[in-house]
C-alpha positions as a printed Julia matrix, in Angstrom:
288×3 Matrix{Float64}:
  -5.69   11.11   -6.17
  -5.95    9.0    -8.95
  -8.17    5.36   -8.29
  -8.12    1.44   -9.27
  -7.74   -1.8    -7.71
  -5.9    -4.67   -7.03
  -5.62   -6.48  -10.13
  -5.04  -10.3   -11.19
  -1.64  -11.84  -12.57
  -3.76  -15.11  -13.74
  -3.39  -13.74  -17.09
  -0.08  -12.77  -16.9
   1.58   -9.22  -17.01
  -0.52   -7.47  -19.35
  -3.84   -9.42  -18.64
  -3.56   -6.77  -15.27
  -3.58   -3.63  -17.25
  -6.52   -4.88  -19.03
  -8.31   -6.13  -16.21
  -7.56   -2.52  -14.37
  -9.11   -0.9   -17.72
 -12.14   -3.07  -17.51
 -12.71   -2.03  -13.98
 -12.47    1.87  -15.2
  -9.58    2.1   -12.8
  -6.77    5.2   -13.12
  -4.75    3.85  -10.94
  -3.09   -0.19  -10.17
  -1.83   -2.44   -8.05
  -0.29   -5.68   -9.04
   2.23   -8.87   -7.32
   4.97   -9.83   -9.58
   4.88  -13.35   -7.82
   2.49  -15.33   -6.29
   2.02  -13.86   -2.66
   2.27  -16.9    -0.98
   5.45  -18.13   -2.18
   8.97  -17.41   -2.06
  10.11  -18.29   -5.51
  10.25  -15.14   -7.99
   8.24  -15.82  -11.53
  10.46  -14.89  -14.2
   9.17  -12.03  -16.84
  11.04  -11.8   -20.25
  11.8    -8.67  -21.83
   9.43   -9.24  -24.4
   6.36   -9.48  -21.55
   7.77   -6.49  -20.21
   8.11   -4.43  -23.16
   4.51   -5.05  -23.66
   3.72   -4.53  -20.42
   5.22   -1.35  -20.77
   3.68    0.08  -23.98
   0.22   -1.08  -22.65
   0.36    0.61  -19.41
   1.32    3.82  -21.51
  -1.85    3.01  -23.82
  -4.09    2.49  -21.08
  -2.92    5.68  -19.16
  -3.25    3.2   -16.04
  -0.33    5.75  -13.24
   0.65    5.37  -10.8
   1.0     1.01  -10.61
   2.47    0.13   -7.6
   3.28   -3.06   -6.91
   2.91   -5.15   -3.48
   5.57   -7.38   -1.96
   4.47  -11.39   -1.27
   3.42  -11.62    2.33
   6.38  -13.97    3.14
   9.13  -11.6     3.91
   9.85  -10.01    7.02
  12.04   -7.44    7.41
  11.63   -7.12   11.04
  13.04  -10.43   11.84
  16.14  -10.63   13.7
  16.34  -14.79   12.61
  19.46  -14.29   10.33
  18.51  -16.71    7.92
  14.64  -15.12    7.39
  16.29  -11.74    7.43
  18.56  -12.63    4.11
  15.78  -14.16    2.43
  12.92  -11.11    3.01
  15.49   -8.86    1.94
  16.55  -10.67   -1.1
  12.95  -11.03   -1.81
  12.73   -6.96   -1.3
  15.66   -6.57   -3.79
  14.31   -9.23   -6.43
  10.57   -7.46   -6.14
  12.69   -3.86   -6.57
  14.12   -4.92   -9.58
  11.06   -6.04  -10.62
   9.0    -2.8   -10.46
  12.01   -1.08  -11.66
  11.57   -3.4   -15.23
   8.37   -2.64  -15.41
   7.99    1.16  -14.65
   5.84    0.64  -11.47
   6.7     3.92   -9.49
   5.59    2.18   -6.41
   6.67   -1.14   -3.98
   4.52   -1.8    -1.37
   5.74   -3.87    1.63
   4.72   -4.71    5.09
   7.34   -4.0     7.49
   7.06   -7.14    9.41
   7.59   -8.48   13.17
  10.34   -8.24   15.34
  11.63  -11.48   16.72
  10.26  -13.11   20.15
  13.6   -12.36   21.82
  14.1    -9.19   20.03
  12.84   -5.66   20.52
  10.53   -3.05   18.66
  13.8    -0.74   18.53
  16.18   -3.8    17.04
  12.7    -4.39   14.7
  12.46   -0.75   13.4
  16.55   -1.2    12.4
  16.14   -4.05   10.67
  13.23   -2.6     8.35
  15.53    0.31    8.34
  18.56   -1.81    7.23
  16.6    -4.13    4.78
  15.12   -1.02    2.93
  18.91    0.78    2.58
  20.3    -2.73    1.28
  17.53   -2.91   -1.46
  17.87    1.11   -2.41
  21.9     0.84   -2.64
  21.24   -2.97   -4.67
  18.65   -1.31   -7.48
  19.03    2.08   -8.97
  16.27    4.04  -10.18
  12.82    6.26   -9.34
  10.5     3.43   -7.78
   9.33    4.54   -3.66
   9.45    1.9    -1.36
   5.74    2.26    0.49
   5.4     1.28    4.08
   2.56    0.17    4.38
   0.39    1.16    7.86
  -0.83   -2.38    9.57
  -3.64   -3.11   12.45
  -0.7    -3.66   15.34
  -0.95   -6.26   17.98
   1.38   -8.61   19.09
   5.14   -7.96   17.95
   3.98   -6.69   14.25
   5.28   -3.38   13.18
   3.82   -0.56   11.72
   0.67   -0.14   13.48
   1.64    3.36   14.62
   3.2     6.64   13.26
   5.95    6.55   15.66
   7.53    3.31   14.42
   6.85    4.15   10.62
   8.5     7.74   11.13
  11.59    6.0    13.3
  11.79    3.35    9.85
  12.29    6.37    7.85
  14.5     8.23    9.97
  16.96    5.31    9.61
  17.06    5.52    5.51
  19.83    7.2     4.04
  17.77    7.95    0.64
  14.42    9.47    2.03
  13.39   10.19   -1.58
  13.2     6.36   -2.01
  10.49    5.82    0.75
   6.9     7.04    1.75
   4.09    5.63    3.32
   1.1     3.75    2.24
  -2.13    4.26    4.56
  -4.39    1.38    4.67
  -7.75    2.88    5.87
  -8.86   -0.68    7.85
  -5.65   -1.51    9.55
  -5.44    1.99   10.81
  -8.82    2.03   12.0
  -8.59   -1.67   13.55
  -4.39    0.18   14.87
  -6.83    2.7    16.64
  -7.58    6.07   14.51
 -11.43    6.49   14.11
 -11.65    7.88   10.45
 -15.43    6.36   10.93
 -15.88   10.7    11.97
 -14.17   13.49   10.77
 -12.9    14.6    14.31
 -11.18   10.98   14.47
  -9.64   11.35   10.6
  -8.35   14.57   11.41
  -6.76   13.49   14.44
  -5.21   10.89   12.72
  -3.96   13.28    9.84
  -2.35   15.87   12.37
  -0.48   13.19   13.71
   0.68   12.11   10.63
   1.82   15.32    9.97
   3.97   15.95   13.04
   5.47   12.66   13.6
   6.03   11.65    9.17
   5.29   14.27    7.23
   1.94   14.89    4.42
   4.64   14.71    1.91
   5.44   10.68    2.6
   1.98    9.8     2.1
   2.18    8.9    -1.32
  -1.25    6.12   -1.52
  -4.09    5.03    0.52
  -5.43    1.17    0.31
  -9.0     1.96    0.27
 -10.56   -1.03    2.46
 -13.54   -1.02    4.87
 -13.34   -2.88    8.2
 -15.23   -5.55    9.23
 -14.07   -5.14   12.83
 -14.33   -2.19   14.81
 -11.79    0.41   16.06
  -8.88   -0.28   17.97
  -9.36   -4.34   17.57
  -6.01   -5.14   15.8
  -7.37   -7.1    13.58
  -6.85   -6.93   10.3
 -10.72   -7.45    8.06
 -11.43   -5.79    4.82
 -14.96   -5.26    3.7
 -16.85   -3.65    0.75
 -16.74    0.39    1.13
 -19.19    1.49    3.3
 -20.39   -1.8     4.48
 -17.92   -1.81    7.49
 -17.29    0.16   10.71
 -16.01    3.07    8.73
 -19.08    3.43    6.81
 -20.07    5.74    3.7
 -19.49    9.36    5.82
 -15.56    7.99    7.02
 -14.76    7.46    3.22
 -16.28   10.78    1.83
 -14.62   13.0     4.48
 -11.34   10.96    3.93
 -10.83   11.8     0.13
 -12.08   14.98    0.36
  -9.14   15.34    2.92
  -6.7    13.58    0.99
  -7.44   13.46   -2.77
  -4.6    16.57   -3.6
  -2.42   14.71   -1.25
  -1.64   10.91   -2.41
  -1.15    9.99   -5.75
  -3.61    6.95   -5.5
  -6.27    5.08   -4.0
  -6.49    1.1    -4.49
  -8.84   -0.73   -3.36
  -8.57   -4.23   -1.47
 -11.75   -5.02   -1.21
 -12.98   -8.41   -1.62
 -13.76   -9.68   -5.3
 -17.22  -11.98   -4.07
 -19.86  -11.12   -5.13
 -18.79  -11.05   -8.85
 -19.01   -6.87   -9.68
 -17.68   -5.81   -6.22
 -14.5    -3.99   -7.39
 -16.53   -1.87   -9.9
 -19.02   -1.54   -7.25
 -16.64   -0.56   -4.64
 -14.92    1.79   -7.39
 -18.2     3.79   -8.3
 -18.4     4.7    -4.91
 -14.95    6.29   -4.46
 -15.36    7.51   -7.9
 -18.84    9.64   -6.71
 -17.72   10.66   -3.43
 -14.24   12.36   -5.23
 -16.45   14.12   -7.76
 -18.49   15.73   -4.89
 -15.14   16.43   -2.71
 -13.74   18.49   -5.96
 -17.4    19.91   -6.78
 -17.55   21.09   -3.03
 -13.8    22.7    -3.32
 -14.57   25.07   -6.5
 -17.5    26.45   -4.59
């Protein structure tokens, strides 16, 4: 498992990569567009070729990149619906340009008058539109999310039933974010609770979907459904959640980002050095 952070577009494209490098990250996670907004910023092929030849320079792999939070999938409001998946389309394209080999999305919420099992086919739906629309080698990544309310993703069993309904399952994994599942319920605070939570992965998805982790500490405790990241090992999941966790996981997904928050100035290479330690004692422990 190869680590970084969630890097900056304020200076554009390649002002990421070199952000990601000054942070003594592996591994990267970028938006193409502002998150907050529906309208797509435009990249010329001359920003992307440079993008490109940097990111080969800088050995920064995998990059995934993350969707806006506008879009929702699970929405059975036509005119939403269209939009989010347009938007999925237009941010595949996008990380197909560019060479990320991951798109991160959330999977949204199903409509007031709808159901979870009309939600789950619309995710389903917008996710074969977008992999029949743009060719190529980039994974869409569920990503896991605290639950609550009518929000999707917050267990195994409606992330599996979203895959199940893809016709390309090489297109499509899972991303685990370690605070929403904790806040969704799994206590990866102790081992017996992260284990738990990694045998049910296995029966109901499959080890071999789980393709990154967003590394974030919780600032609420388990089973709230409420989605708070802290600094690693300043939350409820603590220093002993995060070691066992990578030394379960680092030969299984390709990458750890972390989503920390940026305040006080230092955190992310703070936060990083921590992850950085605790893999370097998980592979010390496994060649003895």
């Amino acid at each position: 498992m190869r680590l970084g952070v969630h890097c900056s577009l304020k200076n554009g494209l390649s002002g990421a990569l070199l952000e990601a490098k000054q942070k003594k990250c592996e591994a990267a996670q970028i938006f193409t567009r502002s998150p907050r907004m529906w309208r797509m910023s435009r990249h010329s092929k001359e920003e992307i070729g440079k993008f490109r030849a940097l990111r080969k320079e800088l050995d920064i792999h995998p990059l995934a990149v993350h969707i806006p939070y506008l879009p929702n999938v699970a929405t059975s409001n036509a005119i939403l619906y269209a939009k989010s998946v347009n938007a999925l389309i237009e941010d595949l394209g996008i990380a197909e340009q560019i060479g990320a080999d991951f798109l991160v999305i959330h999977p949204g919420a199903y409509s007031e008058n709808s159901t979870p099992g009309e939600g789950i086919r619309k995710v389903a739906g917008a996710l074969n539109a977008a992999i029949s629309k743009v060719e190529g080698k980039c994974r869409i990544l569920i990503e896991t999310v605290a639950g609550g309310g009518r929000r999707m993703g917050g267990t195994f069993a409606e992330i599996a039933s979203m895959i199940e309904g893809v016709k390309d399952k090489e297109r499509v994994g899972v991303c685990l974010d370690t605070a929403h599942s904790f806040a969704a319920g799994y206590d990866i605070s102790k081992p017996a609770g992260t284990d738990r939570m990694l045998a049910d992965f296995k029966k109901m998805i499959g080890l071999g979907q789980l393709k990154m982790l967003h590394m974030n500490d919780s600032m609420v405790p388990c089973g709230s459904q409420k989605d708070r990241h802290e600094h690693i090992g300043k939350g409820f999941i603590g220093d002993g959640g995060f070691q066992y966790l990578i030394k379960k996981l680092d030969k299984i997904a390709e990458a750890g980002i972390l989503e920390t928050p940026k305040e006080p100035e230092g955190s992310d290479k703070k936060n990083l050095s921590l992850l950085f330690k605790w893999r370097k004692a998980a592979r010390g422990a496994g060649t003895k």
